[in-house]
VEXZAMAR-830558 format. One line per 8 residues: their letters; for each residue x, y, z of N, C-alpha, C, O. Coordinates in steps of 0.1 Angstrom, whole numbers, plus 5000, padded with zeros to 4 digits. Example, Ala and Ser with C-alpha at 12.3 -4.5 7.8 and 13.67 -1.06 7.14 Angstrom:
<rs>
AS> 5132 4943 5078 5123 4955 5078 5132 4967 5078 5142 4967 5085 ~ 5128 4978 5071 5137 4989 5071 5129 5000 5079 5134 5011 5080
</rs>
This chain:
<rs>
XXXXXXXX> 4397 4754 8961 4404 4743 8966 4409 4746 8980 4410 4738 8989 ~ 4412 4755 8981 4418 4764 8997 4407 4768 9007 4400 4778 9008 ~ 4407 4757 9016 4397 4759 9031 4402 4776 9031 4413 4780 9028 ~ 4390 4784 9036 4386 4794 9039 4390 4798 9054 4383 4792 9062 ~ 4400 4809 9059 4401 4807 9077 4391 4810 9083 4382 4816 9076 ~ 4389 4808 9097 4384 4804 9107 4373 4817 9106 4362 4814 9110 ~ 4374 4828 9103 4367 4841 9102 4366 4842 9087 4373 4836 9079 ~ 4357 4851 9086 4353 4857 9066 4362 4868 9067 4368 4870 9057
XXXXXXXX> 4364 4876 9077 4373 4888 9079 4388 4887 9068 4397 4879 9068 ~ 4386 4898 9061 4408 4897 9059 4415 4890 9070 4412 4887 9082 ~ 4425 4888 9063 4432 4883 9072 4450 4891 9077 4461 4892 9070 ~ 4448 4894 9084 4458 4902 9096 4470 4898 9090 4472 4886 9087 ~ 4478 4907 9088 4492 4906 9085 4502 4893 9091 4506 4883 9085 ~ 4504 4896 9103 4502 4883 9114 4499 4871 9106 4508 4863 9103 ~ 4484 4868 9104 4476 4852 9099 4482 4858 9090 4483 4868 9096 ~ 4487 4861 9078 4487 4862 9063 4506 4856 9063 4510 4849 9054
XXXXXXXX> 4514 4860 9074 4526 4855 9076 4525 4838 9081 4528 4829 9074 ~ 4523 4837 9089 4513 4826 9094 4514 4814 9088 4521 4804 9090 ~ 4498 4819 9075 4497 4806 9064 4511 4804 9055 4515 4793 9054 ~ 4517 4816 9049 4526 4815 9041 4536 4809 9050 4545 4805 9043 ~ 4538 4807 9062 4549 4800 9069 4541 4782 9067 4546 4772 9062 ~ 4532 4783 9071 4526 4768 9069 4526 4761 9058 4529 4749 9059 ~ 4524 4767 9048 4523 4766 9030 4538 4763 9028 4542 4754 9021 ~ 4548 4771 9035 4561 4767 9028 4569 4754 9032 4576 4747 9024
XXXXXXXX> 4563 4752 9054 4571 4742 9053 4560 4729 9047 4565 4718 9042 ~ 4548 4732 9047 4539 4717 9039 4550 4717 9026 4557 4707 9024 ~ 4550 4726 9018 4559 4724 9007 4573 4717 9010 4578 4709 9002 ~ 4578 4719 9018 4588 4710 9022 4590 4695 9021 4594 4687 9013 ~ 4581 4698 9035 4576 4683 9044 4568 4674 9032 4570 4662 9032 ~ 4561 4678 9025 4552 4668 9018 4564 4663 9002 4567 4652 8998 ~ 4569 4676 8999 4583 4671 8989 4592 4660 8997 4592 4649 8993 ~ 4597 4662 9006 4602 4653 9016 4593 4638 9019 4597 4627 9017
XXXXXXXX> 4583 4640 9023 4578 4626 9028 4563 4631 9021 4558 4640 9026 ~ 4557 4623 9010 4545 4625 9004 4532 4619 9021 4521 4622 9026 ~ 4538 4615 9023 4526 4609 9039 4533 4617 9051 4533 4612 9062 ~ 4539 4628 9048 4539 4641 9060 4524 4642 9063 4515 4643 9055 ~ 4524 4640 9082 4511 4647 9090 4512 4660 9094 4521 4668 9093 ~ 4497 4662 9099 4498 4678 9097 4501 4683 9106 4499 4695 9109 ~ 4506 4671 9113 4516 4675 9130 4528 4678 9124 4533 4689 9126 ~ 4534 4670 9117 4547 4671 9108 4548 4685 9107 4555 4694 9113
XXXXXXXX> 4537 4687 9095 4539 4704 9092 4539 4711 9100 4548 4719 9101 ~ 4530 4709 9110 4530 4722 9120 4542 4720 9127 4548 4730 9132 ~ 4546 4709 9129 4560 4711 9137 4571 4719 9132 4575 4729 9138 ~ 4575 4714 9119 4579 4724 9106 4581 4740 9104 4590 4748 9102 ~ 4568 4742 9104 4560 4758 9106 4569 4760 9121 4581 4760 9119 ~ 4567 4761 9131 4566 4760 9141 4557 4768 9151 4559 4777 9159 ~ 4545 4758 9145 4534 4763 9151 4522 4755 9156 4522 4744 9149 ~ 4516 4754 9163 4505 4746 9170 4497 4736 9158 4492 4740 9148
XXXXXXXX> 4497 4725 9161 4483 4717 9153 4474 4725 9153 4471 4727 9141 ~ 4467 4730 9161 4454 4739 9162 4455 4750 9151 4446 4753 9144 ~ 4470 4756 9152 4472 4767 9142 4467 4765 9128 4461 4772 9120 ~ 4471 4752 9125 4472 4745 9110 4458 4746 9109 4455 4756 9103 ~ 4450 4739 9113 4433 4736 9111 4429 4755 9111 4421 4758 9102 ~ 4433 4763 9120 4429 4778 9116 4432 4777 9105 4423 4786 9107 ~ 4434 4776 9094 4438 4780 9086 4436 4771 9076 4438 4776 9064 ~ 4433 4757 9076 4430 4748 9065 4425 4737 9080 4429 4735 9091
XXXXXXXX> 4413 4731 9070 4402 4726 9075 4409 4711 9074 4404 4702 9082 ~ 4421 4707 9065 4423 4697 9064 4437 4693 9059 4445 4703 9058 ~ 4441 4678 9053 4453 4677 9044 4447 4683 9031 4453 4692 9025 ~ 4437 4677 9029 4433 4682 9008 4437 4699 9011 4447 4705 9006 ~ 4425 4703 9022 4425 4722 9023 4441 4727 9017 4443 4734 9007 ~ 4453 4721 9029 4467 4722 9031 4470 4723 9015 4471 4734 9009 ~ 4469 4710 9009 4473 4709 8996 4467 4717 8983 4473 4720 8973 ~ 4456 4718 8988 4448 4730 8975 4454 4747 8979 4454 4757 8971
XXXXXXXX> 4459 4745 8990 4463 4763 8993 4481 4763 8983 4487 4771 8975 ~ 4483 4750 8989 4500 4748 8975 4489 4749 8964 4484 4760 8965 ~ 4484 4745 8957 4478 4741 8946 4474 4759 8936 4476 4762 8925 ~ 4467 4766 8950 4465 4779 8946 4476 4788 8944 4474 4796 8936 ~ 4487 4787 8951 4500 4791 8953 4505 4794 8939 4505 4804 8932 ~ 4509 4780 8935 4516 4772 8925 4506 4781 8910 4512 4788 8902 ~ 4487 4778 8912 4483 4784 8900 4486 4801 8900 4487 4806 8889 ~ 4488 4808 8913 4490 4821 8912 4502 4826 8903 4504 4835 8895
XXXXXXXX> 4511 4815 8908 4527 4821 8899 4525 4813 8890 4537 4808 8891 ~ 4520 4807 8880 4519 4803 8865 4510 4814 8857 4510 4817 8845 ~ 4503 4816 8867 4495 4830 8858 4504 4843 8858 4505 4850 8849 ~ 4512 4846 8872 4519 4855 8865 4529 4853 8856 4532 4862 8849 ~ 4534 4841 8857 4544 4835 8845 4544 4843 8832 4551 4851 8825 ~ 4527 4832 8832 4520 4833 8816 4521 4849 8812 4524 4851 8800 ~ 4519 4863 8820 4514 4872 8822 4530 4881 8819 4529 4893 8814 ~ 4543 4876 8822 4552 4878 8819 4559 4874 8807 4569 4879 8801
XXXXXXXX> 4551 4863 8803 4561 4860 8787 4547 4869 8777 4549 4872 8765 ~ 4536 4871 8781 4529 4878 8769 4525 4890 8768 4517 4895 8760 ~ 4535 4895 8779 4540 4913 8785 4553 4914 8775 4553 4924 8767 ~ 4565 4904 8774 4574 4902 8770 4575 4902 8755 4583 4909 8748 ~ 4564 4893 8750 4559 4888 8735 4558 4901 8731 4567 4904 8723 ~ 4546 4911 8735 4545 4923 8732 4552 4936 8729 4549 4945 8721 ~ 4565 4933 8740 4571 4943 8734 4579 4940 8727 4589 4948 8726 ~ 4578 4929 8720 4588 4920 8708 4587 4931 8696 4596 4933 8687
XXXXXXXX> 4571 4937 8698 4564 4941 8682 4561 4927 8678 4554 4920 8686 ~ 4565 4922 8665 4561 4911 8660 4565 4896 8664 4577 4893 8664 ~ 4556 4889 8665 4558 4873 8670 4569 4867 8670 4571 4861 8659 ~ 4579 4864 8679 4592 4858 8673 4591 4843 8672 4582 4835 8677 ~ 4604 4840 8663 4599 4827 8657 4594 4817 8667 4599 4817 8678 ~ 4585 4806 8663 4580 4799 8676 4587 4790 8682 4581 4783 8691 ~ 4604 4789 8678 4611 4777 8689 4613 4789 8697 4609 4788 8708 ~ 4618 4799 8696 4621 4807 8710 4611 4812 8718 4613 4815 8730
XXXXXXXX> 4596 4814 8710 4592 4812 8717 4587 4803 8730 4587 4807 8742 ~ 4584 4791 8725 4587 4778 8729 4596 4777 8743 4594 4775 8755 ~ 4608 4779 8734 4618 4773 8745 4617 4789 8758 4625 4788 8768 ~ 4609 4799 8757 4612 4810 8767 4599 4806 8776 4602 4807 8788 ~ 4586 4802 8775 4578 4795 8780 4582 4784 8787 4575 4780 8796 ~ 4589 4779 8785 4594 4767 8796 4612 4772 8806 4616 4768 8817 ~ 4616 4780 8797 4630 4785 8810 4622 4795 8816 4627 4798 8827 ~ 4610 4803 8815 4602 4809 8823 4595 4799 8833 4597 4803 8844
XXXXXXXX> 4588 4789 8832 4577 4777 8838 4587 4772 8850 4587 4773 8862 ~ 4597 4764 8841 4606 4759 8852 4612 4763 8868 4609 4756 8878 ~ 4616 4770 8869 4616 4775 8886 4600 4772 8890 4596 4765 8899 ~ 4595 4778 8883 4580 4772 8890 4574 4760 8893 4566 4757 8903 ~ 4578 4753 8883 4573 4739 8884 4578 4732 8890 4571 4721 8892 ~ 4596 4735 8896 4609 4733 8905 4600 4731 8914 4597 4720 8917 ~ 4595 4745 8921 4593 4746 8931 4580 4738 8941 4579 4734 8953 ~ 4570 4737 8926 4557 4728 8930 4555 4719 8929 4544 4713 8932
XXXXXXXX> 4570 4710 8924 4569 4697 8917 4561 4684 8928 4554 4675 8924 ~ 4564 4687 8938 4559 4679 8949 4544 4679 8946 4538 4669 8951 ~ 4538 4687 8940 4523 4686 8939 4519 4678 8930 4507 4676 8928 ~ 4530 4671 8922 4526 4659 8911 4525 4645 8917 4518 4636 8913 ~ 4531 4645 8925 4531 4634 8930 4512 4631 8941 4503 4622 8943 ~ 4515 4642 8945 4498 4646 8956 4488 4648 8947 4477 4647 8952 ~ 4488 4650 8936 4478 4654 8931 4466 4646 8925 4455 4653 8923 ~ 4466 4633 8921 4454 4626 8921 4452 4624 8937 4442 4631 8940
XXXXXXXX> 4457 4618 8947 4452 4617 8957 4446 4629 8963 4434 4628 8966 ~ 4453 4641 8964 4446 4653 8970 4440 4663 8965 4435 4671 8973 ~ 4440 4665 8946 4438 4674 8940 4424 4672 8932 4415 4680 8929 ~ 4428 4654 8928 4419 4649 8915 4425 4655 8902 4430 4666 8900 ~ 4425 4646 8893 4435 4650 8878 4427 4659 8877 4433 4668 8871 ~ 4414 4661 8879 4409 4677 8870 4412 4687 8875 4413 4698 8868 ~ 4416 4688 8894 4421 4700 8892 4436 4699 8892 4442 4710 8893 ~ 4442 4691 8892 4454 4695 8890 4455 4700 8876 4461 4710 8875
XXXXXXXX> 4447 4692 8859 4449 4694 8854 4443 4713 8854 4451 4721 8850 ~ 4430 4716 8858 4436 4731 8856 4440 4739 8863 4435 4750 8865 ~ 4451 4736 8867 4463 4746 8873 4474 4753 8855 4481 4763 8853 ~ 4471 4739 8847 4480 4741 8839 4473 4742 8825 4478 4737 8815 ~ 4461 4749 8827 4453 4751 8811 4457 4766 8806 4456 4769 8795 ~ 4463 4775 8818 4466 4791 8809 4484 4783 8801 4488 4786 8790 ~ 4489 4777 8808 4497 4775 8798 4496 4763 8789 4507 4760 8784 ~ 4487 4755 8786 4485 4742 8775 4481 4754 8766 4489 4756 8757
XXXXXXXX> 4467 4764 8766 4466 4772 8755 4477 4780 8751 4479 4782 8739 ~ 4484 4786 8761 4493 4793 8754 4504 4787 8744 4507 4792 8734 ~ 4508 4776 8748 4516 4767 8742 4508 4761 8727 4514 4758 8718 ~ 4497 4760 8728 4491 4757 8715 4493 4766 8707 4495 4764 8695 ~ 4491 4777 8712 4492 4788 8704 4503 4790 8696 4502 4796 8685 ~ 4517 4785 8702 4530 4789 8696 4533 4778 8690 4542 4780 8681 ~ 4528 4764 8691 4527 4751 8679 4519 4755 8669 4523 4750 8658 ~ 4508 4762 8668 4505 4764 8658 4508 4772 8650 4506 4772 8638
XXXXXXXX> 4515 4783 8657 4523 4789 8649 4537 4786 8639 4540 4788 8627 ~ 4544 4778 8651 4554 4772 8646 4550 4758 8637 4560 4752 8632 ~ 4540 4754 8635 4532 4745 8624 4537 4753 8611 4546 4750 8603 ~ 4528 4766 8611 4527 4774 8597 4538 4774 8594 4540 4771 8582 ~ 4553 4778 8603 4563 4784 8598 4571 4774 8595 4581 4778 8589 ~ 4571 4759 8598 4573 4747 8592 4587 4747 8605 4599 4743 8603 ~ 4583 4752 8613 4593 4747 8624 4589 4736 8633 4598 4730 8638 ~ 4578 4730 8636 4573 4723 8643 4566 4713 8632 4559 4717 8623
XXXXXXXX> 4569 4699 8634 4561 4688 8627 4546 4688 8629 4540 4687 8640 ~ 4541 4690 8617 4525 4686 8618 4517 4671 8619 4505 4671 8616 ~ 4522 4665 8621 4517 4653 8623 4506 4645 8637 4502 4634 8638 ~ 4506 4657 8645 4500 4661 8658 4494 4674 8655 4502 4683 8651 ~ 4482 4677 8657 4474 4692 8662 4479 4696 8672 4485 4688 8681 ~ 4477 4712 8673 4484 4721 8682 4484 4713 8699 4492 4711 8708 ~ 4466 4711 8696 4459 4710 8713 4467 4697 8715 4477 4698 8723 ~ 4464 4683 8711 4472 4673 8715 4486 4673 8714 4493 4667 8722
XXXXXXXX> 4489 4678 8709 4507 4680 8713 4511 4688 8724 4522 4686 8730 ~ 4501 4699 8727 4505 4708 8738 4506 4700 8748 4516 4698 8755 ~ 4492 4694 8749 4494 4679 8760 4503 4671 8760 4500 4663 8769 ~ 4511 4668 8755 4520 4657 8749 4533 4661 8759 4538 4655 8769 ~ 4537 4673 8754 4544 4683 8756 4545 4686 8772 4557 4687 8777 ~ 4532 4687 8779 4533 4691 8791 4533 4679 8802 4535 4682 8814 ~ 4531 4664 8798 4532 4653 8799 4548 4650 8800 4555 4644 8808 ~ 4552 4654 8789 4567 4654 8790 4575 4662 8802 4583 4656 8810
XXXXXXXX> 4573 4676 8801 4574 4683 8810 4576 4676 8827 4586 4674 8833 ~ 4561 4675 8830 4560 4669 8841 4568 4653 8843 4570 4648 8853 ~ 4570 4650 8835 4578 4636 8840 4594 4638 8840 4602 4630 8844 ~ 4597 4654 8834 4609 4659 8840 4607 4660 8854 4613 4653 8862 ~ 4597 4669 8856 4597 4677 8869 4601 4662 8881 4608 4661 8891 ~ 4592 4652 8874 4593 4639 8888 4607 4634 8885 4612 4631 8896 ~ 4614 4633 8875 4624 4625 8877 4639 4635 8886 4650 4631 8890 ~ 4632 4650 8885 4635 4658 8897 4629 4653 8907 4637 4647 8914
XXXXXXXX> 4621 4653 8910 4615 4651 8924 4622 4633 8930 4625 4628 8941 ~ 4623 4629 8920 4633 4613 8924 4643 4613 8927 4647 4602 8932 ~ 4652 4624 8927 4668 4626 8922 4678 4614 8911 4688 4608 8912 ~ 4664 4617 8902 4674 4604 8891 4677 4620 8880 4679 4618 8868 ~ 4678 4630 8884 4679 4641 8873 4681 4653 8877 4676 4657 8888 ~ 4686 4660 8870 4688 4676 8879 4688 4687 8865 4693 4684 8855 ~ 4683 4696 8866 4684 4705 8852 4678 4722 8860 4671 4724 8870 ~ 4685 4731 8850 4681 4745 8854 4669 4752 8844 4665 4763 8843
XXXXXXXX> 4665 4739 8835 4654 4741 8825 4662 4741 8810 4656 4740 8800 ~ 4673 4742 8811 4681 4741 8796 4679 4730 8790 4677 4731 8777 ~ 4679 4715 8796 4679 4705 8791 4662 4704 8787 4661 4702 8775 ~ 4649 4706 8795 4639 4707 8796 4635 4713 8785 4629 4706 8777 ~ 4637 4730 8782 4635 4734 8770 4636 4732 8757 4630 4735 8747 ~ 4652 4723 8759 4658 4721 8748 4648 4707 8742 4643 4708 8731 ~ 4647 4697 8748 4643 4685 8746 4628 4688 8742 4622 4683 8732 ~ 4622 4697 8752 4604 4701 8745 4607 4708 8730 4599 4704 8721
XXXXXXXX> 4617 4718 8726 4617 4717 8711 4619 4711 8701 4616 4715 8690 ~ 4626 4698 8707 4630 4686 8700 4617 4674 8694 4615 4668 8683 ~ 4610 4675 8706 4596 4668 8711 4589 4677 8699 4586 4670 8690 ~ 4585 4689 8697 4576 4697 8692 4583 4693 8681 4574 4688 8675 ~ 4593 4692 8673 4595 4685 8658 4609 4696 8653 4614 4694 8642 ~ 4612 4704 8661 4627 4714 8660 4638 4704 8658 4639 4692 8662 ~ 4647 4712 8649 4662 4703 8650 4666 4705 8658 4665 4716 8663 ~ 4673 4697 8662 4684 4691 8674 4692 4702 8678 4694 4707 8689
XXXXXXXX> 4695 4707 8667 4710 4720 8662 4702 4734 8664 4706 4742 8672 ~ 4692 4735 8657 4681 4748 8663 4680 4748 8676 4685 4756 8684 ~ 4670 4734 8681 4669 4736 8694 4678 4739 8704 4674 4744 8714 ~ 4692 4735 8703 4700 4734 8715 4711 4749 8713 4720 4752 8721 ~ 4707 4759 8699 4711 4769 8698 4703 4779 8705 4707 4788 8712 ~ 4690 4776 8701 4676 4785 8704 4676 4787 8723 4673 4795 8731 ~ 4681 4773 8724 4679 4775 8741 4693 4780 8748 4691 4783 8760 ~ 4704 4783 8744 4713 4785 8744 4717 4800 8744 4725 4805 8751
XXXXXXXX> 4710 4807 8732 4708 4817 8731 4703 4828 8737 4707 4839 8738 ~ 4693 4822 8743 4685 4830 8758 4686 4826 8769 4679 4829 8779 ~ 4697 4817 8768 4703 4812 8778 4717 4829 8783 4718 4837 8792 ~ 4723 4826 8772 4734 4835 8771 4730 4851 8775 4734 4859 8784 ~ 4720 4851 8764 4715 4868 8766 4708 4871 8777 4704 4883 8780 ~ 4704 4860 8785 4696 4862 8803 4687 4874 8800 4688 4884 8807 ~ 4679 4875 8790 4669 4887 8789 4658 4883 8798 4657 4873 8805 ~ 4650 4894 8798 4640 4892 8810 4630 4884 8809 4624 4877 8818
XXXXXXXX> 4629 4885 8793 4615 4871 8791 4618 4861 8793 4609 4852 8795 ~ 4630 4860 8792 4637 4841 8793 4639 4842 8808 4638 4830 8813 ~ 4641 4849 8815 4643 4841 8824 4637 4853 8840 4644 4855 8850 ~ 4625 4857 8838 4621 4864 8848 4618 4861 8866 4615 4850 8870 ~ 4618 4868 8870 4620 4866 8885 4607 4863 8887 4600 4874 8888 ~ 4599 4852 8889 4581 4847 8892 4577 4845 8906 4580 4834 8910 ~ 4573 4851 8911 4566 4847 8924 4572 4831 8932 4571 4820 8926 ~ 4578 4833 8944 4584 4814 8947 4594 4808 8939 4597 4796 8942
XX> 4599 4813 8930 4605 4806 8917 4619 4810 8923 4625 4820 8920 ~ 4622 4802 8933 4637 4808 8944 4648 4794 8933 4660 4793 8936
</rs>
């Protein structure tokens, strides 16, 4: 998705500061005004139009380098809650799990939310949608767990509910991006274990709990996730 720069060469500490200045204020400018130009941006950056095109061939390029960004810190996300899972020893029950997969996601998705809005126009639903397939499987994985252990309603399979789920999610993230809503992922978490078929009283303990104990799985430090 990410135009290739102007050379095949690495790129120089310098160009490597550069893009990541350009990538942050597009992240701005395009959260701010979805029809930001790439004069806008580079004004932003504060750096040449010419600079911008070094470095992305276009708006889509601009928007697939957020796009790769955004997939880089969901894999390490993912990569942190099943580092986390592990040193659990055994599986913990699946609303906490649940609800630590999303107070993990959230700063991230905080931060990318602007890309929901861009993303049929500049991504196409297929790739936006796989930005977000390492966590739809992971999340199936913990509905179906939480299926067996009769914490989660079966009336939905794992795979369509994960989607359900992450559907829900994202129309948090926009009604952030609208300012008709504001949340630190507590509400977010809490409501996706509600959604997944949890009591009301579990869920809003379960998220509360790892809310309180700020351990590292619930709430780790993710690449951008400021």
């Amino acid at each position: 998705m990410t135009s290739p720069p102007a050379t095949h060469e690495p790129l120089s500490r310098t160009a490597r500061a550069t893009r990541t200045r350009i990538l942050e204020a597009a992240r701005r400018e395009l959260g701010r005004n979805a029809d930001s130009s790439l004069g806008d941006i580079a004004k932003a950056a504060g750096v040449a139009r010419r600079t911008v095109y070094a470095h992305f061939a276009g708006r889509a390029a601009l928007v697939g380098g957020l796009a790769a960004d955004a997939g880089e810190a969901i894999r390490v996300a993912i990569t942190v809650i099943d580092a986390s899972a592990a040193s659990r020893g055994p599986a913990p029950d699946a609303a906490s799990a649940l609800a630590r997969v999303v107070l993990t996601l959230w700063p991230v998705g905080d931060r990318y939310r602007t890309l929901i809005g861009l993303a049929r126009q500049d991504l196409g639903a297929n790739g936006f949608s796989g930005l977000l397939a390492p966590v739809r499987d992971t999340v199936a994985g913990i509905l179906a767990r939480g299926q067996r252990q009769g914490v989660f309603h079966t009336g939905v399979p794992p795979g369509p509910l994960s989607r359900a789920l992450e559907a829900h999610i994202l129309a948090l993230l926009d009604s952030v991006n609208c300012g008709i809503w504001a949340d630190d992922g507590t509400g977010a978490a809490t409501t996706a274990l509600i959604a997944a078929g949890a009591d009301r009283d579990v869920a809003a303990s379960t998220v509360r709990r790892l809310r309180d104990a700020n351990q590292p799985g619930a709430m780790p430090s993710c690449p951008g996730a400021k």
